[in-house]
C-alpha positions as CSV (number, residue, x, y, z in Angstrom):
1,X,-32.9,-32.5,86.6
2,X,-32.3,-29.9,89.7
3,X,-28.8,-32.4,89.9
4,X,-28.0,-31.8,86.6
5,X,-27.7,-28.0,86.7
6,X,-26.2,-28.1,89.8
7,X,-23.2,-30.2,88.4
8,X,-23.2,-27.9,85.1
9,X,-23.0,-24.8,87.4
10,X,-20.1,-26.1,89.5
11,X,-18.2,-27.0,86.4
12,X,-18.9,-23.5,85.1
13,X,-17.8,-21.8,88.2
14,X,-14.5,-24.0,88.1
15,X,-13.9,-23.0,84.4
16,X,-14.3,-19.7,85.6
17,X,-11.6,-19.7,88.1
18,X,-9.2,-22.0,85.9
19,X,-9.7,-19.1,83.3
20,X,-8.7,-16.2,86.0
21,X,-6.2,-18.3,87.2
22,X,-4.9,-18.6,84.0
23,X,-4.8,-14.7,82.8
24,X,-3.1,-13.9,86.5
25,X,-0.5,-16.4,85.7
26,X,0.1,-15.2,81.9
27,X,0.7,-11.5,83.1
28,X,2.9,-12.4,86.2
29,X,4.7,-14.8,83.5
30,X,4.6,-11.7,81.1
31,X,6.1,-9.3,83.6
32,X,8.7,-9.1,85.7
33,X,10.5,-6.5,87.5
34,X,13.8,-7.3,89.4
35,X,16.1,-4.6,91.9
36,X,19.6,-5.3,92.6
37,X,22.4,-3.8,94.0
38,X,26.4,-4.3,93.7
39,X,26.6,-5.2,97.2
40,X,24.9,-5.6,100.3
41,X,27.2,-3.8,102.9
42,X,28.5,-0.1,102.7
43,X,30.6,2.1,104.5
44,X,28.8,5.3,105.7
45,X,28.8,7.5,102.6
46,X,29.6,5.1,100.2
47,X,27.7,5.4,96.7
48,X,26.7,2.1,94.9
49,X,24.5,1.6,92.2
50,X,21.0,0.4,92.4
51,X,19.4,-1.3,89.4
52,X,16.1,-1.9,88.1
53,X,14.8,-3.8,85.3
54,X,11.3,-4.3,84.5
55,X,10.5,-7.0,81.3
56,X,6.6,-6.6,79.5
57,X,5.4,-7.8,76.4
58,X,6.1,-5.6,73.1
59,X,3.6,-2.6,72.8
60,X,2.8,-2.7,76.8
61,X,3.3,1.1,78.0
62,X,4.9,1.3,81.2
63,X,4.7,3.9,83.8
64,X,7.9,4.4,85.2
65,X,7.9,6.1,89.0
66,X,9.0,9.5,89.7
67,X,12.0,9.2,92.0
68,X,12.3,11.6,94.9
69,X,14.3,12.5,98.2
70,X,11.9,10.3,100.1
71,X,11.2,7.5,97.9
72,X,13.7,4.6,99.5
73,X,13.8,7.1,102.4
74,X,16.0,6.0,104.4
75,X,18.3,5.7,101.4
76,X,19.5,8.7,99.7
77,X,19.4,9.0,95.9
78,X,22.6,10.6,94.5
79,X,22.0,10.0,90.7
80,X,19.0,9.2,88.8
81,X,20.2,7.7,85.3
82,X,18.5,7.7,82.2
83,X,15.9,4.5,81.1
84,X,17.3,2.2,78.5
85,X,15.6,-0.2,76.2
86,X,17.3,-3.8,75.8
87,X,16.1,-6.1,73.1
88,X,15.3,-9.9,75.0
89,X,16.2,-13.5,73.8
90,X,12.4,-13.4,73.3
91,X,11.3,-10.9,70.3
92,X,7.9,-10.9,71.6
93,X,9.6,-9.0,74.9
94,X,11.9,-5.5,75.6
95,X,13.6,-4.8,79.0
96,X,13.5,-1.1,80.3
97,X,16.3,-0.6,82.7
98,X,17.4,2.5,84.7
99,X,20.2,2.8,87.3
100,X,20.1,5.0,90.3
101,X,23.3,6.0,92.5
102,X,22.2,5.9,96.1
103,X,24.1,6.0,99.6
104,X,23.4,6.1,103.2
105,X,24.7,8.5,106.1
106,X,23.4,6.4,109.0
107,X,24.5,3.1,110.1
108,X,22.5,0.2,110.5
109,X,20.8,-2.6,108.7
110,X,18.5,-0.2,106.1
111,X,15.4,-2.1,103.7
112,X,15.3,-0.6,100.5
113,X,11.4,-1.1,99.8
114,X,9.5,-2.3,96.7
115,X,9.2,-0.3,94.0
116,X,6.1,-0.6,91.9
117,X,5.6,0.2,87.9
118,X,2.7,0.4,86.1
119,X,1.6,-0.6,82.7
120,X,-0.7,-0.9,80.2
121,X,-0.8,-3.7,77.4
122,X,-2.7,-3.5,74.1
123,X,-6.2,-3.5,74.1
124,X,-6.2,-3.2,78.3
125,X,-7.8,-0.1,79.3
126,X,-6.4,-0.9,83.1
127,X,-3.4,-0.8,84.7
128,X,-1.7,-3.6,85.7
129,X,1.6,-3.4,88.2
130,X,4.9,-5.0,88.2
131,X,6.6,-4.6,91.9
132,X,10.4,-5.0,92.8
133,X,11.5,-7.5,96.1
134,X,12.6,-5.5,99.1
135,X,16.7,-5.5,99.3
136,X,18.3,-5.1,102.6
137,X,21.4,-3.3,102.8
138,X,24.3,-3.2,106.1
139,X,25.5,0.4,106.7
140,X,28.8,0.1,108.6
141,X,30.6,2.7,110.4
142,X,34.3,3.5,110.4
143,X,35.9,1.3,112.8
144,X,37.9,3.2,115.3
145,X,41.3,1.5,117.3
146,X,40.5,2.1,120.9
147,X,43.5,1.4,121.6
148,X,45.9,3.9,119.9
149,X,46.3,7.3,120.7
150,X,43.7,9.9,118.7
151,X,46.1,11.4,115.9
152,X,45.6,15.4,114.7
153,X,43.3,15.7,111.3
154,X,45.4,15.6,108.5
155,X,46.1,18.7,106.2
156,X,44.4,18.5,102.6
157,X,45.8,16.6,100.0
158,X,48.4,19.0,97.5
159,X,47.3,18.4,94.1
160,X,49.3,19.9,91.0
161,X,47.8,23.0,89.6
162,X,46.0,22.7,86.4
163,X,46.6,25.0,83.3
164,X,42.8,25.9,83.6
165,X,43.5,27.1,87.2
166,X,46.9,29.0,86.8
167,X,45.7,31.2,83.6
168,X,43.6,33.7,85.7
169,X,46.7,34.2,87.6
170,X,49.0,34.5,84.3
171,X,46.7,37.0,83.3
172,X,46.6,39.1,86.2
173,X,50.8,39.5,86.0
174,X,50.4,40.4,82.5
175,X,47.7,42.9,83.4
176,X,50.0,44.3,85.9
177,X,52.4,44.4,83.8
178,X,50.8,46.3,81.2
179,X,49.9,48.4,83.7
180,X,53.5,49.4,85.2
181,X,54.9,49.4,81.7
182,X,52.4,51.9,81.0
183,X,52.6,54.3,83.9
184,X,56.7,54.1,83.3
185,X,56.1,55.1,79.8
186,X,54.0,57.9,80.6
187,X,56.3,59.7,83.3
188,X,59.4,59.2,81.2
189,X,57.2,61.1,78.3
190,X,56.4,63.6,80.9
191,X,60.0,64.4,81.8
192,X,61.2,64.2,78.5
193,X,58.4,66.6,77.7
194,X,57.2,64.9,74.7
195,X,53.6,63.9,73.8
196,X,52.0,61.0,75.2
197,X,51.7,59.0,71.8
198,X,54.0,60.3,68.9
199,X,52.6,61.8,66.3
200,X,53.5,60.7,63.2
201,X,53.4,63.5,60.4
202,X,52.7,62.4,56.7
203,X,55.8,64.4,54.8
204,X,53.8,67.0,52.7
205,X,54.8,68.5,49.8
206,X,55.2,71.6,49.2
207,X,53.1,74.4,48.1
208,X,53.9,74.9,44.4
209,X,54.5,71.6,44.2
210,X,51.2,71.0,45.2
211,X,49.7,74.2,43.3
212,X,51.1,72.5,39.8
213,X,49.8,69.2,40.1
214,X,46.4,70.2,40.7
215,X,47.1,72.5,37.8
216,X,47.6,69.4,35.5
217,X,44.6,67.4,37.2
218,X,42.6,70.4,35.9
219,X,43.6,70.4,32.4
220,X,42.9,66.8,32.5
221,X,39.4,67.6,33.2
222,X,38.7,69.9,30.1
223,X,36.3,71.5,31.7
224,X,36.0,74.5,29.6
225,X,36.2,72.2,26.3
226,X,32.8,70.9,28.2
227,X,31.1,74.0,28.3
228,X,31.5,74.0,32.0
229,X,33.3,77.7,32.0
230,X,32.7,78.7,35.3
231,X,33.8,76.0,36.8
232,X,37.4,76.0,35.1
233,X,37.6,79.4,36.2
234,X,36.6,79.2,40.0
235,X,38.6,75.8,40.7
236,X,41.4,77.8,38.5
237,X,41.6,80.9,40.8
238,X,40.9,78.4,43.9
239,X,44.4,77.0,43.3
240,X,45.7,80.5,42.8
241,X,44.3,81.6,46.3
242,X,45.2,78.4,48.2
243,X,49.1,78.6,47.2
244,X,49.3,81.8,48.4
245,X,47.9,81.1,51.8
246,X,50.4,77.9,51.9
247,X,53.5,79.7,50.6
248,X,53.0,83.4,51.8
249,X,50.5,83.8,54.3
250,X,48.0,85.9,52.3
251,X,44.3,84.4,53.5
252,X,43.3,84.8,49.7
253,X,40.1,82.4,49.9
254,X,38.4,85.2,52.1
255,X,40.1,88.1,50.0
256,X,38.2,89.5,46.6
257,X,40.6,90.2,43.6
258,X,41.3,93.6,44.7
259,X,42.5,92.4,48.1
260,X,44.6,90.4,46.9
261,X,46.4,92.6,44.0
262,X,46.6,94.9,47.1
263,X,48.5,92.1,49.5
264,X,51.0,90.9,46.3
265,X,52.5,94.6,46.9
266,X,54.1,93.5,49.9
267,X,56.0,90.7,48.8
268,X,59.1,91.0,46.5
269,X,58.9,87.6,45.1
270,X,55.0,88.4,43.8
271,X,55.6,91.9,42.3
272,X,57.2,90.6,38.9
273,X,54.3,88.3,38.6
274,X,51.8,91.0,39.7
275,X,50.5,91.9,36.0
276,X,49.7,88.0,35.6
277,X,48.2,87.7,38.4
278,X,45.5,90.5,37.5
279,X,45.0,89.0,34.5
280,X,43.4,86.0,35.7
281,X,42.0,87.0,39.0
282,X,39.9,89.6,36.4
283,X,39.1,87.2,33.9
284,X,37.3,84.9,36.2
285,X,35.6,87.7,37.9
286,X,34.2,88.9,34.1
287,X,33.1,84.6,34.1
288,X,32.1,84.4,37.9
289,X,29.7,87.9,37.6
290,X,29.6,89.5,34.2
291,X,28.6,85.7,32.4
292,X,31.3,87.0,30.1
293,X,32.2,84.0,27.6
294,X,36.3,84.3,27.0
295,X,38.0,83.0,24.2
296,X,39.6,79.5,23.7
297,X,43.0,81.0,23.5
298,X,42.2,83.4,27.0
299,X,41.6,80.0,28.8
300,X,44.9,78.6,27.6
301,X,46.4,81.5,28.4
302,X,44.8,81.9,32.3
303,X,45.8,78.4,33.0
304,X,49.5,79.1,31.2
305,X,50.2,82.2,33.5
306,X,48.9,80.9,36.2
307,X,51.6,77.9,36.1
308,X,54.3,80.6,35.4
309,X,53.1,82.5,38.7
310,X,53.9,79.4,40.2
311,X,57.4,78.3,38.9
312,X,58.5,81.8,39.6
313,X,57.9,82.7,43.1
314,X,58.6,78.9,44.7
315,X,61.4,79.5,47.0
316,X,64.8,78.9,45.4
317,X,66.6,75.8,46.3
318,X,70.3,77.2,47.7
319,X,73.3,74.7,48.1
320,X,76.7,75.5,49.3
321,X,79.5,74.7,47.8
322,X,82.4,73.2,50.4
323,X,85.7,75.7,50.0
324,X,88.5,73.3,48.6
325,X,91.5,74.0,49.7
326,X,94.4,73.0,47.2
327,X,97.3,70.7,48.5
328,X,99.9,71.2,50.1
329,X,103.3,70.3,48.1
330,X,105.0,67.4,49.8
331,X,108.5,68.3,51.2
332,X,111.3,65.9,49.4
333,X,114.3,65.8,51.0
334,X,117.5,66.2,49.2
């Protein structure tokens, strides 16, 4: 009986270790991560590319190291490349790949060490680890001819100039340019003592011209027909005082009627229009300050001799007539 058990314990111990056996095997036939390189011998400073592929079943999550400085110290990462994902022949599988630019600055025979990844696959809690093989990679050094004389350094390469790099230089000409052009502009102003910038004067018409349109615009307005009797009669007398400031110097807008009756005395070309002008400068005064309603006909007639004042003091337009002298008769011989 004790022989019994013992044999059924030994079996069970052996299925034990056939079963652990087994699950080791599955996941290091499950995984498998692989380095390589393009080749195995450099010159100092030369840049090759390191790859690394790691293969795990679909759904594992993978860990992927952090690279560093001093990770495959002494190798020198340049370039650290993105991780890909790369569908297998087997659709139970996916491939993660990265690629990493490294290079080495001393010469020599230099290991590039295992790199280890971890992951996790479904419904494992723990963390199981895929690791790379070593690589050993020859770091030669420029071979020197002993023999030959040692030769000066060589001056830098001449490349062509790029558009990119000759604008900045375009633009600085220009810019001077400008600049010159402007500071000959300016003195040749200067001597020819003329402004900086010419001034360019709008052509303006002149004063009656301007007194009897806005005559018309307010007639288009109606606004004593409107009720709005003051008003006619203050924008009325407004265009009375601002063609005499334009066309004889008389500052009526700051002059009361009287003033201004007064200031007509001194000019010839206002006297015959003196008896008009009192008429309506008195009128809208009686509107302005008395409230005084006037009569239909009185506002025709304000607005009519107000026009009339105008036509007949604008300056007179003067042309002279060229002498011509009559021909001289043509001498006719015989």
């Amino acid at each position: 009986m004790i022989e019994i058990k013992r044999h059924w314990l030994s079996a069970s111990k052996l299925s034990l270790v056939m079963l652990l056996t087994f699950q080791v095997s599955f996941h290091a036939q499950a995984q498998k991560a692989v380095a390589s390189i393009d080749t195995t011998s450099i010159r100092l400073g030369e840049q090759i590319l390191l790859k690394l592929d790691v293969t795990l079943p679909k759904g594992a999550k993978v860990i992927w190291p952090v690279f560093n400085d001093s990770t495959l110290s002494p190798i020198e990462i340049v370039k650290t490349g993105h991780v890909d994902t790369i569908e297998t022949s087997r659709n139970s599988y996916l491939q993660y790949r990265q690629l990493l630019t490294i290079t080495a600055f001393d010469s020599g025979y230099k290991t590039i060490p295992p790199i280890t990844f971890e992951y996790i696959v479904p419904g494992d809690t723990s963390k199981l680890r895929a690791v790379t093989d070593s690589l050993l990679l020859q770091v030669r050094t420029v071979e020197v001819d002993t023999t030959r004389a040692i030769k000066d350094i060589k001056a830098p390469m001449s490349a062509p100039l790029t558009l990119e790099e000759l604008w900045p230089i375009f633009a600085g000409v220009a810019g001077l340019g400008l600049i010159a052009g402007f500071i000959w502009y300016y003195l040749w102003r200067r001597r020819m003592r003329k402004p900086l910038f010419p001034v360019i004067r709008k052509q303006q018409l002149p004063a009656w011209q301007i007194a009897l349109e806005s005559l018309n615009d307010l007639e288009k307005k109606k606004l004593w027909q409107a009720g709005k009797i003051k008003e006619f009669y203050t924008e009325l007398t407004d265009i009375l005082r601002q063609y005499l400031e334009s066309e004889f110097k008389i500052p009526a807008m700051e002059m009361i009627s009287y003033d201004i009756i007064e200031a007509v005395e001194g000019h010839e070309r206002l006297k015959p229009v003196k008896e008009k002008m009192l008429q309506v400068l008195q009128l809208a005064d009686l509107v302005k300050f008395a409230k005084e309603i006037p009569l239909p006909s009185e506002h025709d007639s304000s607005i009519k001799n107000t026009r009339i004042i105008v036509m007949e003091t604008k300056p007179v337009e003067t042309t002279e007539k060229a002498e011509v002298l009559p021909d001289k008769p043509i001498a006719q011989n015989g």
